[in-house]
N, C-alpha and C positions, 0 to 999 in steps of 0.2 A: 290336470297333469299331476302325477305324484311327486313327493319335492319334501326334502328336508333340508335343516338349517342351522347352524350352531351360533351364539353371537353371547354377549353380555349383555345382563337384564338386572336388575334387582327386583326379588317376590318376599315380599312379607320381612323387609330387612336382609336378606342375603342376595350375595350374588348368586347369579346362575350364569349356564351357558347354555344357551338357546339350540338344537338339535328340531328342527323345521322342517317336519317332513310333509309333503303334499302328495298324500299314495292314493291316486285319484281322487282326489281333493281331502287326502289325511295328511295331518301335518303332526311333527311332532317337535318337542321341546329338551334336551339333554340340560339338566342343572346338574353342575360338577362340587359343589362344596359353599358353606356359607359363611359369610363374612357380618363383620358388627353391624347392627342395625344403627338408621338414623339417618342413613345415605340414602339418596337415590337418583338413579341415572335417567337422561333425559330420553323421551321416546327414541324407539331404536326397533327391531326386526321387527317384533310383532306387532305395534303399531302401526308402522308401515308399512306391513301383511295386511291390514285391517283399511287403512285409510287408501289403499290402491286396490282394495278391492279384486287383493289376490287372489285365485280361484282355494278355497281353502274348505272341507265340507266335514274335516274333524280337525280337531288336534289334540296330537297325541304325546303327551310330555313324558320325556327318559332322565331319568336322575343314576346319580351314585347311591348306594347301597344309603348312604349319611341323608340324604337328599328325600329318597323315595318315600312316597306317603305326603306330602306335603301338597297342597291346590295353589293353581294359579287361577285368575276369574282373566278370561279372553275375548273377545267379542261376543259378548251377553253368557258366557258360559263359566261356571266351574269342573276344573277339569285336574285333576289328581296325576302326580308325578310317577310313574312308576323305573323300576329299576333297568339300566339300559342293559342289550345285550344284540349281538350280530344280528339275530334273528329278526332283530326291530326293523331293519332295512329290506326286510323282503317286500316285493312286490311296489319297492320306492323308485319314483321314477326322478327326484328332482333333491338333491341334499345342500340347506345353505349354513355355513357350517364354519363360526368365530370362537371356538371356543380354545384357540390356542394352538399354535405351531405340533406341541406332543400329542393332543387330542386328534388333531385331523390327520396326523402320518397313524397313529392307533388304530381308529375306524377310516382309513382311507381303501383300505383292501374288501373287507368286509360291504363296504358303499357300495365300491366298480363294481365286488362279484356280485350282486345282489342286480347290476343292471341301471344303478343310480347313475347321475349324472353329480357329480357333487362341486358345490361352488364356494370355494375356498376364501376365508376374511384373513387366514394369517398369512407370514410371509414363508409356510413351508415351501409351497411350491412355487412359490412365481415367478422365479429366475430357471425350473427344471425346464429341460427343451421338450416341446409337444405339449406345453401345457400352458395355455391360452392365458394371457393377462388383459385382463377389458376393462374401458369405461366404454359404455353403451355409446355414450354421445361422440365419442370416436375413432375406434373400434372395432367395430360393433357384428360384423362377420365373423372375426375373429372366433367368437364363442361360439361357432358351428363347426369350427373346427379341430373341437376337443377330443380328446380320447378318454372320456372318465371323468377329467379334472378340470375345472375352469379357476383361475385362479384372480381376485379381486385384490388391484394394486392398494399401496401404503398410501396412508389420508393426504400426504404431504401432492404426492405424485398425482392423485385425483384430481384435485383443485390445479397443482397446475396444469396439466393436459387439456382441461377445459379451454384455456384459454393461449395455447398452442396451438392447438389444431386448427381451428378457424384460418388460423395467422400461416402458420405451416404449409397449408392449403395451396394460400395465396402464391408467398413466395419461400424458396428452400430458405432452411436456417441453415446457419454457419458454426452457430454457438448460444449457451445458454448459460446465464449466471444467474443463481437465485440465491436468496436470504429468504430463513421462513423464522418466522414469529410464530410460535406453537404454546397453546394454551395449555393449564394444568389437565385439562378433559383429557386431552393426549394419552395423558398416562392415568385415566383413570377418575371414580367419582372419587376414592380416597383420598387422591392429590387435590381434586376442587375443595374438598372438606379441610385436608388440611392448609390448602392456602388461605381460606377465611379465616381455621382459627390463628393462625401463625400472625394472619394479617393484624388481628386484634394485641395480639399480643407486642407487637411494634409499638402500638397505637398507647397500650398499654404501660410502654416505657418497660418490655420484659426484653430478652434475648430468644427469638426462634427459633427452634432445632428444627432441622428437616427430619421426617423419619420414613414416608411416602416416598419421598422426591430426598436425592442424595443431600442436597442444600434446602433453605428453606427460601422459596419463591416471593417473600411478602416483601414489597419492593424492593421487589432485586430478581433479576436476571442469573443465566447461565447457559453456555454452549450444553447443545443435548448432551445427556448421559446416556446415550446408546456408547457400547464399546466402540474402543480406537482401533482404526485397524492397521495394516502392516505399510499401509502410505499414508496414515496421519490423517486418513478421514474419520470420521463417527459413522458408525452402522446407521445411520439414519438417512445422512448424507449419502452415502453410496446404494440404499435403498434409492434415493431420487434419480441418481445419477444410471441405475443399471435399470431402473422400471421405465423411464420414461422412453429411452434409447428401447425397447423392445414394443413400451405399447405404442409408440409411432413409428416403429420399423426404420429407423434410426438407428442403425448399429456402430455408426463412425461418428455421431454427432458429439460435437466440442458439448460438454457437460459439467459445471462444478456448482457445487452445495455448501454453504453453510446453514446449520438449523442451531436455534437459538429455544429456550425454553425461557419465556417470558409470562407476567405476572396477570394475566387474562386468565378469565374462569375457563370459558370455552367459546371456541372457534378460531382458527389458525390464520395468519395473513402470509405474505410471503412477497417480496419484493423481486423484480424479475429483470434480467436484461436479456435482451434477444437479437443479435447481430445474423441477419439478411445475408443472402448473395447480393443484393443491391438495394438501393434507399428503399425503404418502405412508408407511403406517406399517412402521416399522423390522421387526418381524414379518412382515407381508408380502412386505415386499420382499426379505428373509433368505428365504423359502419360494421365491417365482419363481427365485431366481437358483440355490438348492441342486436345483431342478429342471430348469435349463436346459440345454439340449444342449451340449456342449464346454465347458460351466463346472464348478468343484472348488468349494467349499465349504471354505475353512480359516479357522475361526474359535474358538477358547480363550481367552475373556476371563480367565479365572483365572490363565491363565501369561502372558499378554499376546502370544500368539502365532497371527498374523496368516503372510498368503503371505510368500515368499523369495522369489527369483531359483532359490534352488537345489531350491526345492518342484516347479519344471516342467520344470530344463531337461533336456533329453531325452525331455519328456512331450508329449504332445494338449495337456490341459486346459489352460483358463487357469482360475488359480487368485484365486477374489474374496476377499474378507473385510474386518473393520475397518468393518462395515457401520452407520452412525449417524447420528443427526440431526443438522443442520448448527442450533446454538446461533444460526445468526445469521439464519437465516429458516425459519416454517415450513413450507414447500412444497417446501423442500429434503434431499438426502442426500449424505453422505459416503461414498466406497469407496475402497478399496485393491485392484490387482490386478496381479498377475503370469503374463508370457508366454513360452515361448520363441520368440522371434520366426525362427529359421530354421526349426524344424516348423509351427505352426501360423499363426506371422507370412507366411510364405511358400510352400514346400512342399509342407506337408500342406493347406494352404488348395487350392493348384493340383489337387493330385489329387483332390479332393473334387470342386472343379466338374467335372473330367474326369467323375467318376461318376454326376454327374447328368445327364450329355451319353450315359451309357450305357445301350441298351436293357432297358425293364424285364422 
């Protein structure tokens, strides 16, 4: 199936933005501009292209004008960036496409006309109506029912839905309170670079300036810097709050967010309350989620050892646990869970819808 892709990479010290096309098994690669060497970000599209043994039989890399001329080495290949342009999308049947909110409204017209299906990592379209918001694992129809555009929800929103839906399944929800704990990868390998150096410099007896990240993260916290909006939420927040109510078809569900930007390199937690139409028992609900698709199970009440950060990162799953009854109503549950939000927050979410866009 032909299939392109947009996403964050780092090649030879700069970032890029991945344009992933599979035109009958050609893929291609858009890098938009480059950044300071020295970083580099953790596997992401194209490894993931590679390790699921995507149908892929080129790829074909699109740069900026600044970009063009420069190799990437691909599964077993060196393969040279050329300059992108409308044209590039003819004859593309599949577009996975992170390179930014401006980027994918840019070439969104140029994709559809061309006959692409293109499957979106920013948050341009995934509140537009007729235009599909999926996690595979619950979902997952959905993404047949696109017209063009498939859109791939906010990392926060992924990790939770995993372990909603199971539960959702069982019995309706009434209401949802979440806390997420969102690592510096969030925003970025820049923010992980400079949380180490910032960290040293504590350590150091210096003062840390943030310059990545508005504050500086080296022990120490802070509510997201997504903007505020006109109710006092954070854009981040009300990404959880509007994505989830759409990808579980939930449009009246009680919904509130706070997201916290805490001193972890990468992988996101998020603390959850979930209040039932009626009890839901702790036993149960421990069985659906140790059985759900992309969820871990980590729970040892005797050592008190519940999910990490460092239990996923680098993994698929997300990882639940801490699973209990909420002392203060009974129609409600408590959970703890952890993600890594650049494979399965992002990434590996995008290549999954790809596969179910792929002939069975």
């Amino acid at each position: 199936m032909p299939a392109i892709g947009l996403d964050a990479e780092w090649v030879a010290g700069n970032k890029v933005a991945l344009v992933q096309l599979a035109v009958k098994g050609h893929c291609v690669l858009l890098r938009l501009h480059g950044l300071e060497e020295g970083a580099s970000l953790p596997p992401s599209l194209l490894l993931l292209l590679e390790e699921r043994n995507f149908p892929v039989a080129e790829l074909k890399l699109l740069a900026s004008a600044r970009s063009a001329g420069s190799t990437q080495q691909w599964n077993g290949r060196t393969i040279t960036l050329e300059e992108v342009n409308a044209a590039a999308f003819e004859g593309v049947d599949l577009v996975l496409a992170s390179a930014g909110g401006s980027v994918s409204r840019q070439w969104r017209d140029a994709i559809t006309a061309a006959g692409a299906v293109m499957v979106d990592n920013s948050s341009a379209f995934r509140m537009e109506e007729g235009v599909p918001l999926v996690v595979p694992e619950v979902n997952p129809d959905a993404a047949l029912a696109h017209n063009g555009v498939i859109a791939n929800p906010n990392c926060t929103t992924i990790l939770l839905t995993l372990a909603l839906a199971p539960l959702a399944a069982r019995r309706p929800m009434r209401r949802v309170v979440v806390s997420t704990y969102q690592s510096a990868s969030g925003a970025g390998a820049r923010a992980m670079e400079e949380l180490k150096t910032l960290s040293q410099t504590v350590l150091d007896g210096g003062t840390p300036q943030g310059e990545v990240l508005p504050y500086s993260l080296a022990f120490n916290l802070f509510l997201h810097n997504s903007p505020l909006q006109a109710n006092s939420y954070c854009e981040e927040e009300m990404k959880m709050v509007n994505e989830t109510r759409k990808i579980m078809d939930l449009p009246d569900l009680r919904f509130t967010a706070t997201c916290v930007r805490v001193p972890v390199l990468r992988a996101h937690s998020e603390a959850v309350n979930i209040e039932f139409e009626q009890p839901f028992p702790v036993d149960e609900a421990r069985a659906l989620l140790s059985a759900a698709p992309g969820v871990e199970l980590i729970e040892d009440p005797a050592t008190n050892r519940f999910p990490m950060p460092t239990d996923v990162t680098g993994r698929d799953p997300v990882a639940v646990g801490r699973i209990r009854q909420d002392i203060s109503d009974p129609n409600a549950l408590e959970l703890w869970l952890c993600g890594d939000q650049i494979r399965k927050g992002a990434a590996l979410n995008a290549v999954q819808i790809a596969e179910l866009l792929l002939p069975s």
